[in-house]
mmCIF file of the N, C-alpha and C atoms, coordinates in Angstrom:
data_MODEL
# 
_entry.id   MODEL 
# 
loop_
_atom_site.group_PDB 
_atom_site.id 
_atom_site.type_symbol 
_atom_site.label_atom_id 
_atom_site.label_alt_id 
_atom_site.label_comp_id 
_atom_site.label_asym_id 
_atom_site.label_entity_id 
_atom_site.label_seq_id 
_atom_site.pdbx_PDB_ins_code 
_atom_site.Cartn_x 
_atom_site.Cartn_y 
_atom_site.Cartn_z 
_atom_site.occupancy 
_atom_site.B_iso_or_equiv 
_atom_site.pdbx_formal_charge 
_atom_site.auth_seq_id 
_atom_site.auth_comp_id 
_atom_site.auth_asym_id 
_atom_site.auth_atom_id 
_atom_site.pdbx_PDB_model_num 
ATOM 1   N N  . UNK A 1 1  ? 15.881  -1.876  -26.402 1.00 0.00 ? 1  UNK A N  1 
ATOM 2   C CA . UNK A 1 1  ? 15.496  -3.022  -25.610 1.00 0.00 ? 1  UNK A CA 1 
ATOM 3   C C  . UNK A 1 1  ? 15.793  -2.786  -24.125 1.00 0.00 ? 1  UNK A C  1 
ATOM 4   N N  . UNK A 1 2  ? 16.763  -2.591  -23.821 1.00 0.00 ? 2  UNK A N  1 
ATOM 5   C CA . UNK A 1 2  ? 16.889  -1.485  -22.502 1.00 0.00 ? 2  UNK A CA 1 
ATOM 6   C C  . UNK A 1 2  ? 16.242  -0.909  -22.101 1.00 0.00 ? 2  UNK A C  1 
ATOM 7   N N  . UNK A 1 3  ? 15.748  0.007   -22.577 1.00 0.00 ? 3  UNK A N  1 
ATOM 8   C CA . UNK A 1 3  ? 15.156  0.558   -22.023 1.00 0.00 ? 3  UNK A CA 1 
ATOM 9   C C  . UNK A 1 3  ? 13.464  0.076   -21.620 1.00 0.00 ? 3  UNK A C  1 
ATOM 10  N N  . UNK A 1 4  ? 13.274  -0.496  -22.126 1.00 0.00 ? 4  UNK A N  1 
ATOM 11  C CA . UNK A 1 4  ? 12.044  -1.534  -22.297 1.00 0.00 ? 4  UNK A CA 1 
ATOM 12  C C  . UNK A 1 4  ? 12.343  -2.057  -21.021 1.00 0.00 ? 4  UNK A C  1 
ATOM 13  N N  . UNK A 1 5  ? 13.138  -2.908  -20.880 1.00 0.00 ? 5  UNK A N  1 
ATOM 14  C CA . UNK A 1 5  ? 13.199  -3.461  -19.590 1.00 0.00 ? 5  UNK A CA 1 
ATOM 15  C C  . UNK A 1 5  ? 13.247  -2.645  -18.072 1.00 0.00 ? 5  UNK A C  1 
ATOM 16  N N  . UNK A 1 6  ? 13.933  -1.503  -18.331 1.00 0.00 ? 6  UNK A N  1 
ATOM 17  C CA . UNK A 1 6  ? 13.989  -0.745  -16.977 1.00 0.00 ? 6  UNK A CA 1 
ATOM 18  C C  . UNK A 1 6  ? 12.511  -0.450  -16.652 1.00 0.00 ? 6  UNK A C  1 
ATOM 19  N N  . UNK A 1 7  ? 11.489  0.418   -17.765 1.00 0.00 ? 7  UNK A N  1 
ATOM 20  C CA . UNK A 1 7  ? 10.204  0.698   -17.741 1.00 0.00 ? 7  UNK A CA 1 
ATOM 21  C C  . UNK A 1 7  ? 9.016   -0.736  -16.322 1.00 0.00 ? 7  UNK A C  1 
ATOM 22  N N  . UNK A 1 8  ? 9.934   -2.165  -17.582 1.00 0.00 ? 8  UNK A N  1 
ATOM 23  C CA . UNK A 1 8  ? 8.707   -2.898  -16.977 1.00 0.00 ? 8  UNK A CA 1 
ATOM 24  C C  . UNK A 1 8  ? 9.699   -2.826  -15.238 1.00 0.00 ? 8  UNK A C  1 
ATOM 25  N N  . UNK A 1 9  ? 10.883  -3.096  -14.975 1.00 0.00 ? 9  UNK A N  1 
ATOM 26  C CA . UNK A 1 9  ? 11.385  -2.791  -13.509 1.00 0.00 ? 9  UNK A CA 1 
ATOM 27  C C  . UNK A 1 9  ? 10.259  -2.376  -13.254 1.00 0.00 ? 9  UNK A C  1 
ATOM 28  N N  . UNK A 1 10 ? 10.382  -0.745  -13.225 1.00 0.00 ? 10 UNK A N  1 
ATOM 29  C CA . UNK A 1 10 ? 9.827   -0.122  -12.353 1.00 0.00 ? 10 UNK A CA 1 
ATOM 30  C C  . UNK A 1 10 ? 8.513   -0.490  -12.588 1.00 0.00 ? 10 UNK A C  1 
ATOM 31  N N  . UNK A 1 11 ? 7.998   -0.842  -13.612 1.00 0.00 ? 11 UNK A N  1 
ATOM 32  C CA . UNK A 1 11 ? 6.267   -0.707  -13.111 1.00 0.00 ? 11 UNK A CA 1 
ATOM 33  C C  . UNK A 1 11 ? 5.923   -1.960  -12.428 1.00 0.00 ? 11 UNK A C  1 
ATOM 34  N N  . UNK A 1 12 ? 6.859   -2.929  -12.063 1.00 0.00 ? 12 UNK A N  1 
ATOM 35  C CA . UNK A 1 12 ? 6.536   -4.203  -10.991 1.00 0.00 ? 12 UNK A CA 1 
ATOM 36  C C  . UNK A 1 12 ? 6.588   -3.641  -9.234  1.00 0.00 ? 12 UNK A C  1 
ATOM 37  N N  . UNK A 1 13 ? 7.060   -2.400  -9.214  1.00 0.00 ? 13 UNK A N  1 
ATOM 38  C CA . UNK A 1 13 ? 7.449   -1.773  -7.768  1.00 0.00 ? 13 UNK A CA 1 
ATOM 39  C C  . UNK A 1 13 ? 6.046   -1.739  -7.028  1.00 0.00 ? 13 UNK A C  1 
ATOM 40  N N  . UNK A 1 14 ? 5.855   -1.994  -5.706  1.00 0.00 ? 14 UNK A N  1 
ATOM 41  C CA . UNK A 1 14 ? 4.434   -1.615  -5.544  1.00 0.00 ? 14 UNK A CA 1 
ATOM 42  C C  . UNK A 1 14 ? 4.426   0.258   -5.498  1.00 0.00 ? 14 UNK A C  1 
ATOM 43  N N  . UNK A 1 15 ? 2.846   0.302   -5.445  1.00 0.00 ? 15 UNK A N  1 
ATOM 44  C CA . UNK A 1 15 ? 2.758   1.701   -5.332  1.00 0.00 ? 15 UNK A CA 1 
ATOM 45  C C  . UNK A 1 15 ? 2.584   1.964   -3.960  1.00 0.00 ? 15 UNK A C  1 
ATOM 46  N N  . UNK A 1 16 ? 3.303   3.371   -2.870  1.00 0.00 ? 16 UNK A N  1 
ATOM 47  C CA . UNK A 1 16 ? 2.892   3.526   -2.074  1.00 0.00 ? 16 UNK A CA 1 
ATOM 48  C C  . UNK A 1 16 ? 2.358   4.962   -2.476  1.00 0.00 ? 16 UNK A C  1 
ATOM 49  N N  . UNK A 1 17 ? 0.872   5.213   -1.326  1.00 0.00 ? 17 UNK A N  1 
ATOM 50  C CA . UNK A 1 17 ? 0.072   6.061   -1.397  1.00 0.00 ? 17 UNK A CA 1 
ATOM 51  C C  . UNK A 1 17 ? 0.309   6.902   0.446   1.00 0.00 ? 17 UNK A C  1 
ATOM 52  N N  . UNK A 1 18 ? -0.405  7.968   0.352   1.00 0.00 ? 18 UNK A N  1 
ATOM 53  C CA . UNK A 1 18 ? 0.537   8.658   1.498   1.00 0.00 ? 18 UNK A CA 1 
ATOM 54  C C  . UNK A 1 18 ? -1.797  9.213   2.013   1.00 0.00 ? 18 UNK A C  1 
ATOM 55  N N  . UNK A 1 19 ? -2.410  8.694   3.062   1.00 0.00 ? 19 UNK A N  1 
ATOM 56  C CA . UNK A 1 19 ? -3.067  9.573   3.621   1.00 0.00 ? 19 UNK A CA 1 
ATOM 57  C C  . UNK A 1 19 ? -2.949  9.607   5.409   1.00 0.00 ? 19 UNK A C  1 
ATOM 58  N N  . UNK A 1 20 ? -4.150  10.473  5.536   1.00 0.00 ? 20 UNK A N  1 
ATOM 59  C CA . UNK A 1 20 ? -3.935  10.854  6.870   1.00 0.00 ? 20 UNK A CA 1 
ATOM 60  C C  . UNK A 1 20 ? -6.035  10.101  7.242   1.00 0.00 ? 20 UNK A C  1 
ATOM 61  N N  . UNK A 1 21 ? -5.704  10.062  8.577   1.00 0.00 ? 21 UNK A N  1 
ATOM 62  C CA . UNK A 1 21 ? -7.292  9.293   9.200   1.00 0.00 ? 21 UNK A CA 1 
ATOM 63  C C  . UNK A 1 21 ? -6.639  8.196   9.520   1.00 0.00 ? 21 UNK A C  1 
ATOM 64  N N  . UNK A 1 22 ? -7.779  6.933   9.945   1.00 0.00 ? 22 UNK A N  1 
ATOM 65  C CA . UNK A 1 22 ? -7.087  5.897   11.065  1.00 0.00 ? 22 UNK A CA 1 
ATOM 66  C C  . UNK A 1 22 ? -6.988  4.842   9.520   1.00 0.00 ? 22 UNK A C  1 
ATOM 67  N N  . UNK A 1 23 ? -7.840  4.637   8.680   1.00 0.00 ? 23 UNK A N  1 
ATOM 68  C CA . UNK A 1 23 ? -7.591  3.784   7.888   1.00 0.00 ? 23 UNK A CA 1 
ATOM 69  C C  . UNK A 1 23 ? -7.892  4.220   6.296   1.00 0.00 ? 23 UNK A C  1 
ATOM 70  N N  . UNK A 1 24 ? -7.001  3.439   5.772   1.00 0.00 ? 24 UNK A N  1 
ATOM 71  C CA . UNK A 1 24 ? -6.864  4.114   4.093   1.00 0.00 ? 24 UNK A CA 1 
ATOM 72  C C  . UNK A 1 24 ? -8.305  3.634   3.376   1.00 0.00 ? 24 UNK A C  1 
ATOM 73  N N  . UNK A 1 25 ? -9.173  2.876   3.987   1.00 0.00 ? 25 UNK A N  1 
ATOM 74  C CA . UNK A 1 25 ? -10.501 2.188   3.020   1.00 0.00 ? 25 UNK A CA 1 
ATOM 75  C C  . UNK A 1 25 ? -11.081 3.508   2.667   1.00 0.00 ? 25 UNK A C  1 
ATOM 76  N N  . UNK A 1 26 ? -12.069 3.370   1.919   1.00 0.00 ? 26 UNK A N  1 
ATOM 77  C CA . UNK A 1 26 ? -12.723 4.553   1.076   1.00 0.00 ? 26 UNK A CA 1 
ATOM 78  C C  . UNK A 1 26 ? -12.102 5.872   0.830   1.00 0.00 ? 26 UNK A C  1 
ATOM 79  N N  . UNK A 1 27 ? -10.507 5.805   1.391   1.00 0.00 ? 27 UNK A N  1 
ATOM 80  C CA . UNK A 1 27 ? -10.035 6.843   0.943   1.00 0.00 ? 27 UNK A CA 1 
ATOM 81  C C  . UNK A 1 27 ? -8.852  7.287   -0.372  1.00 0.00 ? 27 UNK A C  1 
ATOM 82  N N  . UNK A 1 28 ? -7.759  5.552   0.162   1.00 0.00 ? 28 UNK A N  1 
ATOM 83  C CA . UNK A 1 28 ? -7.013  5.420   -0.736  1.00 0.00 ? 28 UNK A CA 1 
ATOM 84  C C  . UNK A 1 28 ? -7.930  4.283   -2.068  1.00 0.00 ? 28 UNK A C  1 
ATOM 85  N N  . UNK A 1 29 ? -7.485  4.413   -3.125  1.00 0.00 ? 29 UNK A N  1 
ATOM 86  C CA . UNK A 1 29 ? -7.848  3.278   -4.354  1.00 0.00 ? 29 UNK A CA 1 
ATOM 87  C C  . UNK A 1 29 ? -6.295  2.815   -4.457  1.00 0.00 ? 29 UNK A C  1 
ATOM 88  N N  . UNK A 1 30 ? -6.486  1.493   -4.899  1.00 0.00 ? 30 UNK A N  1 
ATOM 89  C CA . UNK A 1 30 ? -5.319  0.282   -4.763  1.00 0.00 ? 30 UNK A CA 1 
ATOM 90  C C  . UNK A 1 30 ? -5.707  -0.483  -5.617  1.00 0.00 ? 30 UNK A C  1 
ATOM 91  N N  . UNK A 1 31 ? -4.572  -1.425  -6.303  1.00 0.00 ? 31 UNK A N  1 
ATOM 92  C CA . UNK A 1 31 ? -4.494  -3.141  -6.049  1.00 0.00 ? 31 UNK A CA 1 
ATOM 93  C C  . UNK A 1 31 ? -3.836  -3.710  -5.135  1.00 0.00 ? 31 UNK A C  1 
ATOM 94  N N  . UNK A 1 32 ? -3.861  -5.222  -5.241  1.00 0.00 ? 32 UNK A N  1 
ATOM 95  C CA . UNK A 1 32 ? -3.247  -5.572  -4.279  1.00 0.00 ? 32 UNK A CA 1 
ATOM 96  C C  . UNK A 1 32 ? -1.746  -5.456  -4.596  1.00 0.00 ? 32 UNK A C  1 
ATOM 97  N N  . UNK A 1 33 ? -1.192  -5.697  -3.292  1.00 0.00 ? 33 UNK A N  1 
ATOM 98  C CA . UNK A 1 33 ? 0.534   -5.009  -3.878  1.00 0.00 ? 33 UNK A CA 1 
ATOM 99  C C  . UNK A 1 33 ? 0.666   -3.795  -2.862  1.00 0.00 ? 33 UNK A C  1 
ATOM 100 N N  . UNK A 1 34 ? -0.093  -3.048  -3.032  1.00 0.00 ? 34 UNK A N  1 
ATOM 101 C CA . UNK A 1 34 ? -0.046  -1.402  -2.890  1.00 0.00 ? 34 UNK A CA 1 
ATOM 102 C C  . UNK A 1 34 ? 0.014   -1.495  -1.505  1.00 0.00 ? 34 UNK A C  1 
ATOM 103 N N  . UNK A 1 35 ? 0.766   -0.230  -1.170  1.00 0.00 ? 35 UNK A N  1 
ATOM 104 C CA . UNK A 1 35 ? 0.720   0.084   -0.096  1.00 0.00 ? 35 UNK A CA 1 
ATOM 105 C C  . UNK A 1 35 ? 0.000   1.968   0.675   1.00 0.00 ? 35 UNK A C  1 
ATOM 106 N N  . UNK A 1 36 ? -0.372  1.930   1.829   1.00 0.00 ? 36 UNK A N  1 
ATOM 107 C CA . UNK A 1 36 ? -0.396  2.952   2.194   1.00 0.00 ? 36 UNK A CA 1 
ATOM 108 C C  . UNK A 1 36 ? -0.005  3.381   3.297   1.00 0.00 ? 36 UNK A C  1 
ATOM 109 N N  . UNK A 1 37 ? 0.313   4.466   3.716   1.00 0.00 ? 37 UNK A N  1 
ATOM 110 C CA . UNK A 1 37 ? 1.316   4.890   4.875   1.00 0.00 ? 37 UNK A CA 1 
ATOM 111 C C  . UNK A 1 37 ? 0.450   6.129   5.195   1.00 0.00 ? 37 UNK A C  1 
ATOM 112 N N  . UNK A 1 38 ? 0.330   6.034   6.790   1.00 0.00 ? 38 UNK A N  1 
ATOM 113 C CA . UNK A 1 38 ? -0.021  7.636   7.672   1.00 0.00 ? 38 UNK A CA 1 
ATOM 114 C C  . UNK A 1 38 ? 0.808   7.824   8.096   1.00 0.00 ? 38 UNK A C  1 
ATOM 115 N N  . UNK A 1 39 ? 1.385   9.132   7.427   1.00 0.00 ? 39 UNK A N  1 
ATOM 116 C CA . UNK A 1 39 ? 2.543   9.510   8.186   1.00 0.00 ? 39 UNK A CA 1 
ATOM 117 C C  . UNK A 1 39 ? 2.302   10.498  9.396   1.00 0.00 ? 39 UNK A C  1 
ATOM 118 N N  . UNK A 1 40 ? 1.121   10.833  9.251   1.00 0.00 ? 40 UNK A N  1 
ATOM 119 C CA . UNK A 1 40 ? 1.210   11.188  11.176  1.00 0.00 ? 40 UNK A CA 1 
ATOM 120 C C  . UNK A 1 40 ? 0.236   10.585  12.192  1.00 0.00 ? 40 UNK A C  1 
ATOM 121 N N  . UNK A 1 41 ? 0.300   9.359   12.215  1.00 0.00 ? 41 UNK A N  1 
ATOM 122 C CA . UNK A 1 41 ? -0.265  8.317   13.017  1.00 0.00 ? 41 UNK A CA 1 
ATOM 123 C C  . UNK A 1 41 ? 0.630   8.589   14.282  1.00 0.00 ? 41 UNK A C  1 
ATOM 124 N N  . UNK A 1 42 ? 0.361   8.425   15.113  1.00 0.00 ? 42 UNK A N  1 
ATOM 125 C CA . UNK A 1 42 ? 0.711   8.155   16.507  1.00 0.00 ? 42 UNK A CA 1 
ATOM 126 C C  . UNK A 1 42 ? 0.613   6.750   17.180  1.00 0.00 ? 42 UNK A C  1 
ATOM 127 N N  . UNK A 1 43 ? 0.172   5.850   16.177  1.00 0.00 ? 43 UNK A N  1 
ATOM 128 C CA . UNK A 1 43 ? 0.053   4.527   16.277  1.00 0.00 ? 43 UNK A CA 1 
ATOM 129 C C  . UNK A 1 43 ? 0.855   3.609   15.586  1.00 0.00 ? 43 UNK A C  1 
ATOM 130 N N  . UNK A 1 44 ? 1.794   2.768   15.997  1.00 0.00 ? 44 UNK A N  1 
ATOM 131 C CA . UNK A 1 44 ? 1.972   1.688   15.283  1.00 0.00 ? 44 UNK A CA 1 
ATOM 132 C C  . UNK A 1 44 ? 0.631   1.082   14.135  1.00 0.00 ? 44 UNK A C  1 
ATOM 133 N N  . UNK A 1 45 ? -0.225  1.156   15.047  1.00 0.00 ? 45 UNK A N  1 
ATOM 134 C CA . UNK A 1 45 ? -1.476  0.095   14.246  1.00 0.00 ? 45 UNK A CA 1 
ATOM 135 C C  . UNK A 1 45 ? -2.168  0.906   13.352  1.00 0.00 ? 45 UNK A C  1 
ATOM 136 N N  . UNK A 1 46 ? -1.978  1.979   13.311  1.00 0.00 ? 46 UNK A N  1 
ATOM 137 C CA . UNK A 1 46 ? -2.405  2.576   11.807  1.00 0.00 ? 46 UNK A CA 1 
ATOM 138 C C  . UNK A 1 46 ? -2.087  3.470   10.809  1.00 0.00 ? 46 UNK A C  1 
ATOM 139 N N  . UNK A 1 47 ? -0.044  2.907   10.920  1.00 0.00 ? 47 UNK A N  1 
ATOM 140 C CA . UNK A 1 47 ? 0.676   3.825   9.952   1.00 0.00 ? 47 UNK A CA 1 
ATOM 141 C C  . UNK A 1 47 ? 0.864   3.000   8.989   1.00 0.00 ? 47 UNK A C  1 
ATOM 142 N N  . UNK A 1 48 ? 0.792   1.288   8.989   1.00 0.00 ? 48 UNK A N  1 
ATOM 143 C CA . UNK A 1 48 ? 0.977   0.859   7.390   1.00 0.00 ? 48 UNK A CA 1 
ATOM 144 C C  . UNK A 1 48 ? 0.068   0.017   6.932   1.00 0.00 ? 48 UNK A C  1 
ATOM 145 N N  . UNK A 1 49 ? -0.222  0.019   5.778   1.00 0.00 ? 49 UNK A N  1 
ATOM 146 C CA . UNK A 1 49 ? -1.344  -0.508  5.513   1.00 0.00 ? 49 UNK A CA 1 
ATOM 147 C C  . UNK A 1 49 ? -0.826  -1.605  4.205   1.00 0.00 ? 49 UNK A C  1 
ATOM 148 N N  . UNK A 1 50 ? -1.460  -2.850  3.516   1.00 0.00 ? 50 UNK A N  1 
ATOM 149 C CA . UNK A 1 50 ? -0.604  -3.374  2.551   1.00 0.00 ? 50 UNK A CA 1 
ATOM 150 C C  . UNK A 1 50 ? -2.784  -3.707  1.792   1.00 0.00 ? 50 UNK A C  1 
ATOM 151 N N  . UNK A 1 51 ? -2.583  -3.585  0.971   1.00 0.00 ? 51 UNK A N  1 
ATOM 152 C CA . UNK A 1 51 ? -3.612  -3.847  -0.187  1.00 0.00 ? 51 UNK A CA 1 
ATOM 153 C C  . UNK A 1 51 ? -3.715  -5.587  -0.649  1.00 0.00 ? 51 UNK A C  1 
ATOM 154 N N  . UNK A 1 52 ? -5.155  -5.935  -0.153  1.00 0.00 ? 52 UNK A N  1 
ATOM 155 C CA . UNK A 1 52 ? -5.013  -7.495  -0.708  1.00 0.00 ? 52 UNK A CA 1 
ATOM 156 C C  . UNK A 1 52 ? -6.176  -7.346  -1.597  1.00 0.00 ? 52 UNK A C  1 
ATOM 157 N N  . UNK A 1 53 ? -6.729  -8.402  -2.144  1.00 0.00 ? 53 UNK A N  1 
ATOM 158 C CA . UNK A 1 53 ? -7.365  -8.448  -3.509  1.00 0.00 ? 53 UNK A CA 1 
ATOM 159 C C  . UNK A 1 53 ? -7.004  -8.890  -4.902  1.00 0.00 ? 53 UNK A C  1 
ATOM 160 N N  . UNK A 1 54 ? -7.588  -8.066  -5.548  1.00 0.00 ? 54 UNK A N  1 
ATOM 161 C CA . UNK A 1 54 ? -7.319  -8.392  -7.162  1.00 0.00 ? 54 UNK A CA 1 
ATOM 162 C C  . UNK A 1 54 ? -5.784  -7.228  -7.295  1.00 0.00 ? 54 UNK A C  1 
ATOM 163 N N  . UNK A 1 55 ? -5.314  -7.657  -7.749  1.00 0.00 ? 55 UNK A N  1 
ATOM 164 C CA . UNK A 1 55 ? -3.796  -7.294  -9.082  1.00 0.00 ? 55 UNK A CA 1 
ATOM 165 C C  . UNK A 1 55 ? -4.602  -6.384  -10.069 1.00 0.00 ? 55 UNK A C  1 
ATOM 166 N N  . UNK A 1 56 ? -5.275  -6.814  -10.536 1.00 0.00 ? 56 UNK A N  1 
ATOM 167 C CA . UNK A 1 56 ? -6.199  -5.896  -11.850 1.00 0.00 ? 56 UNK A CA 1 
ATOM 168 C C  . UNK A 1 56 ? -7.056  -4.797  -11.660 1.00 0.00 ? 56 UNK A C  1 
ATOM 169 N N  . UNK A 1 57 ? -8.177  -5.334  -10.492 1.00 0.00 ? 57 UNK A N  1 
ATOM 170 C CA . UNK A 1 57 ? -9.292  -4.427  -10.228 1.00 0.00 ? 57 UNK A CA 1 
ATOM 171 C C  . UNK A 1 57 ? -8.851  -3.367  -9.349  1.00 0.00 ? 57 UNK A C  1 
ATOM 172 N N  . UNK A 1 58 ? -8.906  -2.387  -9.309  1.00 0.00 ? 58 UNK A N  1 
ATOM 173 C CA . UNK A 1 58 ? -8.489  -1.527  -8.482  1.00 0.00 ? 58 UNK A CA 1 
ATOM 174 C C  . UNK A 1 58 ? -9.822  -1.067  -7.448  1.00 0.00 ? 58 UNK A C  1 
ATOM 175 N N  . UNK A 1 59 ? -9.904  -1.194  -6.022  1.00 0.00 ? 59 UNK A N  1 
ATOM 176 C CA . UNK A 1 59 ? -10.659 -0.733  -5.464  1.00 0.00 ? 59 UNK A CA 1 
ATOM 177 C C  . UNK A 1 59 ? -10.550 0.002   -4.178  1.00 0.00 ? 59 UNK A C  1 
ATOM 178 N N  . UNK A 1 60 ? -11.266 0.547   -3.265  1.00 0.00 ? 60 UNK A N  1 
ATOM 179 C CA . UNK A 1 60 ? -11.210 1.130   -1.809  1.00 0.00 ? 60 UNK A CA 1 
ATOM 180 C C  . UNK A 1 60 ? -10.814 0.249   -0.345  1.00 0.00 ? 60 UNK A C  1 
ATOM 181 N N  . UNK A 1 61 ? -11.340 -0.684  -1.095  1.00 0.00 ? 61 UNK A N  1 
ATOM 182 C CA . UNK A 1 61 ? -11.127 -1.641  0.242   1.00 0.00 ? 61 UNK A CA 1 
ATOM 183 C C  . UNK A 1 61 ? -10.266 -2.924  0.653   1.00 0.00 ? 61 UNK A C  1 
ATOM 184 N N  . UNK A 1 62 ? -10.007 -3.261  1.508   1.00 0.00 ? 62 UNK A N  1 
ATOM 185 C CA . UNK A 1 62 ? -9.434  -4.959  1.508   1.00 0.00 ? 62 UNK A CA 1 
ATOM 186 C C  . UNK A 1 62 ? -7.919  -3.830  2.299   1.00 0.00 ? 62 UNK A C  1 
ATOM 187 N N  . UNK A 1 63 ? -7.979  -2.884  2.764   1.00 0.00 ? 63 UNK A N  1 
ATOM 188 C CA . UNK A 1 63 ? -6.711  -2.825  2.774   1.00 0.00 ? 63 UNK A CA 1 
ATOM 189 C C  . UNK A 1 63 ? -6.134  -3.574  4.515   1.00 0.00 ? 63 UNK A C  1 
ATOM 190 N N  . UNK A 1 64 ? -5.215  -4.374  4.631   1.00 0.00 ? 64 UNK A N  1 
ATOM 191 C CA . UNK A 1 64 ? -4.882  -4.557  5.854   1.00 0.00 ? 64 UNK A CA 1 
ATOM 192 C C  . UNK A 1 64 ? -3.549  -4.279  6.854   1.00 0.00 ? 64 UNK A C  1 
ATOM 193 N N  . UNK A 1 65 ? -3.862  -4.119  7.849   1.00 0.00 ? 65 UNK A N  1 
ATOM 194 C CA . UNK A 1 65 ? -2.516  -3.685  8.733   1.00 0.00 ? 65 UNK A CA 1 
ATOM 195 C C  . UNK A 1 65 ? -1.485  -4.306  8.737   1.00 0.00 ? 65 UNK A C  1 
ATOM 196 N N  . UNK A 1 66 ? 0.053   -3.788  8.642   1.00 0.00 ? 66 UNK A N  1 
ATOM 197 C CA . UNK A 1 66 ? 0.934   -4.674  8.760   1.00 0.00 ? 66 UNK A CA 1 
ATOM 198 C C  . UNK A 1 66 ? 1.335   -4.046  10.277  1.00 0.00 ? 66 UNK A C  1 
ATOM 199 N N  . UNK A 1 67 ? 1.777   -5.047  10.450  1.00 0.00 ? 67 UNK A N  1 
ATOM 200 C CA . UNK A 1 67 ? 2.103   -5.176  11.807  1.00 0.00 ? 67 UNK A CA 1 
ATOM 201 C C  . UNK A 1 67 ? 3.806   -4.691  12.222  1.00 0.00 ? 67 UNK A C  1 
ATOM 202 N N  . UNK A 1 68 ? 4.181   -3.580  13.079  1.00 0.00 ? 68 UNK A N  1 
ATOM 203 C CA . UNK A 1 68 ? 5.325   -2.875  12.943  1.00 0.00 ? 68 UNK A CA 1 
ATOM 204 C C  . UNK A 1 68 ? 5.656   -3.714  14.724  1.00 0.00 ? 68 UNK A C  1 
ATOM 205 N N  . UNK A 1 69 ? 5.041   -4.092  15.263  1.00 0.00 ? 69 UNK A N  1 
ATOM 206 C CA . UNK A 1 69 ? 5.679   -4.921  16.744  1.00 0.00 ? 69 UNK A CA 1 
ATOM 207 C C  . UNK A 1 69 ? 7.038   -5.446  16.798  1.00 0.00 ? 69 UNK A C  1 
ATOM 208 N N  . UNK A 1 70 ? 7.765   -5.457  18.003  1.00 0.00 ? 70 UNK A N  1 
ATOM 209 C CA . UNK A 1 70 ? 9.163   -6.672  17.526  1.00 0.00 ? 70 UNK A CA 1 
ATOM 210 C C  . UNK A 1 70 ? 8.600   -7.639  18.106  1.00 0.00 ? 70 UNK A C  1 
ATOM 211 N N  . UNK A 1 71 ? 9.025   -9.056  17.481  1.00 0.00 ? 71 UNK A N  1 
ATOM 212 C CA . UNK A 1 71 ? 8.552   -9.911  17.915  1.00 0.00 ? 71 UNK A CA 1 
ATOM 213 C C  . UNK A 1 71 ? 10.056  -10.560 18.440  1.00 0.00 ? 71 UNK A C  1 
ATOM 214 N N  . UNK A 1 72 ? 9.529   -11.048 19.654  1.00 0.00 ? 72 UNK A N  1 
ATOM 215 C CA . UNK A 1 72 ? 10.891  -11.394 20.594  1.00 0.00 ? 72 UNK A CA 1 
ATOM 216 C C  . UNK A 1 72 ? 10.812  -13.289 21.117  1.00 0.00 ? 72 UNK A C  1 
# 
């Protein structure tokens, strides 16, 4: 039963996905949840990305910027 439970833990984690280009659409596949990261962006505005949509359907698009600014 333990172990049962750790399994579902982890599979509630979002997934992060790792590409390179200005935006993850048609490149990364997601649900919502998911995340994607450029790790060699030179931009705040297009190193994180967060997946909205369906939970179920997995698709290319919908992904949107999170915003890394301080807000003061």
């Amino acid at each position: 039963m333990y172990l049962r439970e750790v399994v579902d833990e982890i599979n509630r984690l979002p997934v992060f996905s790792f590409f390179s280009g200005t935006t993850p659409e048609s490149v990364v596949t997601g649900v919502s949840g998911n995340f994607a990261i450029n790790p060699y962006s030179t931009a705040t505005n297009n190193f994180l990305f967060v997946k909205w949509g369906s939970p179920v359907t997995a698709s290319k698009v919908s992904w949107a910027t999170v915003s890394l600014s301080t807000v003061s």
